[in-house]
N, C-alpha and C positions, 0 to 999 in steps of 0.2 A: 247474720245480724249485722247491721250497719253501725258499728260504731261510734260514727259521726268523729274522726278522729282528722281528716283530710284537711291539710290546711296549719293543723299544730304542729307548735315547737316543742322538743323537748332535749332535755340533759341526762344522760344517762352513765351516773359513774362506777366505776370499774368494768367499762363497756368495750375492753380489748377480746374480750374470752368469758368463756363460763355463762354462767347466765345473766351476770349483765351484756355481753353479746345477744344473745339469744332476745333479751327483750327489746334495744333496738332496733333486733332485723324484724319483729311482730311489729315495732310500732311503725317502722319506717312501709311497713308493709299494708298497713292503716291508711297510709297517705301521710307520715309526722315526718319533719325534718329534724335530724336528730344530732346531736352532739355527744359524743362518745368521747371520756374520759377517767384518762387511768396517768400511770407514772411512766411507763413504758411506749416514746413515741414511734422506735420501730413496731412492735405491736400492734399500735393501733393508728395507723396508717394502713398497714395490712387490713384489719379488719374492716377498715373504714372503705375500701378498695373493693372489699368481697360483698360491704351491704351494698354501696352505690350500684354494683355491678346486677345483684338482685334483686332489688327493687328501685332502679332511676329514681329514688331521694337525693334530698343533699345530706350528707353527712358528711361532719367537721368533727374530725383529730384534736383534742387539747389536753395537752399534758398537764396532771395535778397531780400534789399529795396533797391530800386530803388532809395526811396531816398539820398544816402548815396553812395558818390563818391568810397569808398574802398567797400563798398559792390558788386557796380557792377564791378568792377577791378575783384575781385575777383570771382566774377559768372562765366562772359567772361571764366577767363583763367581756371577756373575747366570746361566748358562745351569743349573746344578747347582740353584740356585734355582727356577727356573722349570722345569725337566724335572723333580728329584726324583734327578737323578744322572747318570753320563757313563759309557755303552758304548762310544762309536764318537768317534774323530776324526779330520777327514782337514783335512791341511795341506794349504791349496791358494793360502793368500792369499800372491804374489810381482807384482815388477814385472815389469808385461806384456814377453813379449819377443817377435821377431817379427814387429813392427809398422813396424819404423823399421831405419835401416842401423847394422851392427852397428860399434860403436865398435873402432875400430885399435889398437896399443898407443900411440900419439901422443897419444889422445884420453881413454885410461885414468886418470883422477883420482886419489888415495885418497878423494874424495866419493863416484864414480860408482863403487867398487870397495865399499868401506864399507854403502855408501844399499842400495845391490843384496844383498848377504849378509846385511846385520843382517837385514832385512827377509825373505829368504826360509830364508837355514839358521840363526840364531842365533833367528828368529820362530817358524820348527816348533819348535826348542829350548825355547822356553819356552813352547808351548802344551803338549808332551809335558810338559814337566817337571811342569803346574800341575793336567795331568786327569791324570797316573800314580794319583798317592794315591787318588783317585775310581776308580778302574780295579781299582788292588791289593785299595781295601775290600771291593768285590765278588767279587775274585778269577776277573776276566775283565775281556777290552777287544781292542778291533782300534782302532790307529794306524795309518792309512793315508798315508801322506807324497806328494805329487804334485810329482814334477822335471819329468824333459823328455831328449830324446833327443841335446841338446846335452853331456850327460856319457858319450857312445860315440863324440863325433865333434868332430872341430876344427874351427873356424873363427870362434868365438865365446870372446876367453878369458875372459870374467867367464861367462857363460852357462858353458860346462864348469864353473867352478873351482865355480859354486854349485852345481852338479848333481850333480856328483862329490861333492861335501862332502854333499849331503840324502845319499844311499848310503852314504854311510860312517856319518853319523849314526845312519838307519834299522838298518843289522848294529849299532852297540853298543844302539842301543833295547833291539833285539831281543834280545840277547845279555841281558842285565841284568832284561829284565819278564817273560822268558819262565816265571820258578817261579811267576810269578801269573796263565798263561794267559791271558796280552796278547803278540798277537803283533803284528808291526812290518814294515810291506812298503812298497817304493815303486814306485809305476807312472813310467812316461815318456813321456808323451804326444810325439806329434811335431805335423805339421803339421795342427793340429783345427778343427775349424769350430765357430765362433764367433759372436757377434753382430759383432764386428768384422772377419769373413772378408772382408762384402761391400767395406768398402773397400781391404784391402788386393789382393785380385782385381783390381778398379778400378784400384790405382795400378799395379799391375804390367804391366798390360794397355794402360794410357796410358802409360809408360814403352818400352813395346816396341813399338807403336805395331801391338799384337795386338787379335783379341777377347777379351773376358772370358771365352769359354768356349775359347780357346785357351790362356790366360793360367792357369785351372785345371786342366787339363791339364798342360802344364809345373810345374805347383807336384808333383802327383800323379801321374808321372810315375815318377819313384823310388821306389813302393813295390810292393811283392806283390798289395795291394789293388786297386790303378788305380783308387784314388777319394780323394776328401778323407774323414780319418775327424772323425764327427761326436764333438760335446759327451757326445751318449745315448751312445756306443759305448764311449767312458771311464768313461760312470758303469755299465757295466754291468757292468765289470769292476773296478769300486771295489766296487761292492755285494756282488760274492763274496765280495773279499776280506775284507768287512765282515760278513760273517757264517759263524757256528759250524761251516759245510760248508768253509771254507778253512784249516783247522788245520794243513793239509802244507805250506804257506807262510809260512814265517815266515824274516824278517832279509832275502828275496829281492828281485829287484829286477824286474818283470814289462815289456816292452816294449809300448806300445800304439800304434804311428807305423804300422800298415796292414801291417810285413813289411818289412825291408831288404834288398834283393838281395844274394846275393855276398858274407854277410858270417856268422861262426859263432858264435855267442856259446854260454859253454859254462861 
């Protein structure tokens, strides 16, 4: 299928590693010139080095945090700079989760409650807000928001409350940029493979005092898939949404966690 993708810009943050990597090297792979953005410029010069090298794009390094209003003013208008303008953004820069045991409500801060939100739905906030104008001049754009499956399921309350809040965010996007044919989706990735899979496999497996390959099993055990779904398999579903052929989607919210058994979403 053709895309129609050849030709777009895009911004893609938290795009040193993980699966915001992986969606830049699918779009850049489309034909998109893309701008990769994270906090870490060793990183992502590297990365930026490994897509150019894969698919002859251009791809431009810009260091942001996300969290920090003049940082992302500033990202925006250096990548607008260097591309010549902004088709596509996919919010992806959050604090990793999934790695480590999930905080209790005992352990819940207003630091670690605050640190976690500004950073993932108040940071899409103001990436949306800074590429819209760039988007409306053109009179198109895809904003793609990346949550996580933790906003369908309990057991994580800052994990849900961020998650739930990117969704709610995404339907007003959506609602508000749609007369400019910018439409606004969020994916939810669940348990992805990662560059950091291999250790977390490792500790689970020395904790239970399993194999690794029993140890992932168990993790992907729970889904319809009976696999761990990869970093590629989310960007492959970024990229649609990221192009012209996905117009029946818009303000929705797409599940990407392999298939949940036993459960209806409707």
């Amino acid at each position: 299928m053709n895309l129609e993708l050849e030709g777009k810009t895009a911004i893609v943050t938290g795009g040193s590693r993980g699966i915001g990597k992986a969606i830049a090297m699918e779009l850049a792979r489309e034909g998109v010139d893309v701008a990769i953005a994270a906090r870490d410029m060793g990183r992502l010069e590297a990365a930026a080095e490994e897509l150019r090298a894969a698919t002859g794009r251009r791809i431009v390094p810009i260091a942001v945090d996300t969290a920090s209003d003049e940082s992302v003013k500033k990202m925006v208008a250096a990548a607008v700079e260097a591309l010549g303008g902004i088709d596509i953004l996919v919010n992806n820069a959050a604090r990793p989760g999934g790695q480590g045991a999930v905080p209790r409500l005992a352990d819940i801060t207003d630091d670690v409650f605050w640190d976690d939100v500004n950073v993932k739905v108040m940071g899409y906030l103001r990436c949306a807000r800074e590429v819209a104008p760039h988007m409306i001049e053109r009179n198109w754009g895809r904003i793609i928001n990346i949550s996580g499956l933790a906003a369908r399921q309990a057991g994580n309350i800052v994990g849900s409350i961020r998650n739930v809040s990117v969704s709610a965010l995404t339907k007003n996007l959506a609602e508000e940029l749609a007369p400019h044919n910018i439409t606004v989706t969020v994916v939810h990735p669940g348990l992805t493979r990662t560059e950091q899979t291999e250790q977390v496999v490792s500790r689970m497996a020395e904790r239970s005092g399993i194999s690794r390959e029993e140890a992932e099993d168990r993790l992907t055990a729970g889904t319809l898939a009976n696999r761990m779904i990869d970093a590629k398999d989310i960007a492959a579903v970024v990229a649609f949404l990221a192009s012209p052929k996905s117009i029946a989607i818009n303000g929705d919210a797409i599940a990407a966690g392999g298939g949940a058994p036993r459960t209806i979403h409707y």
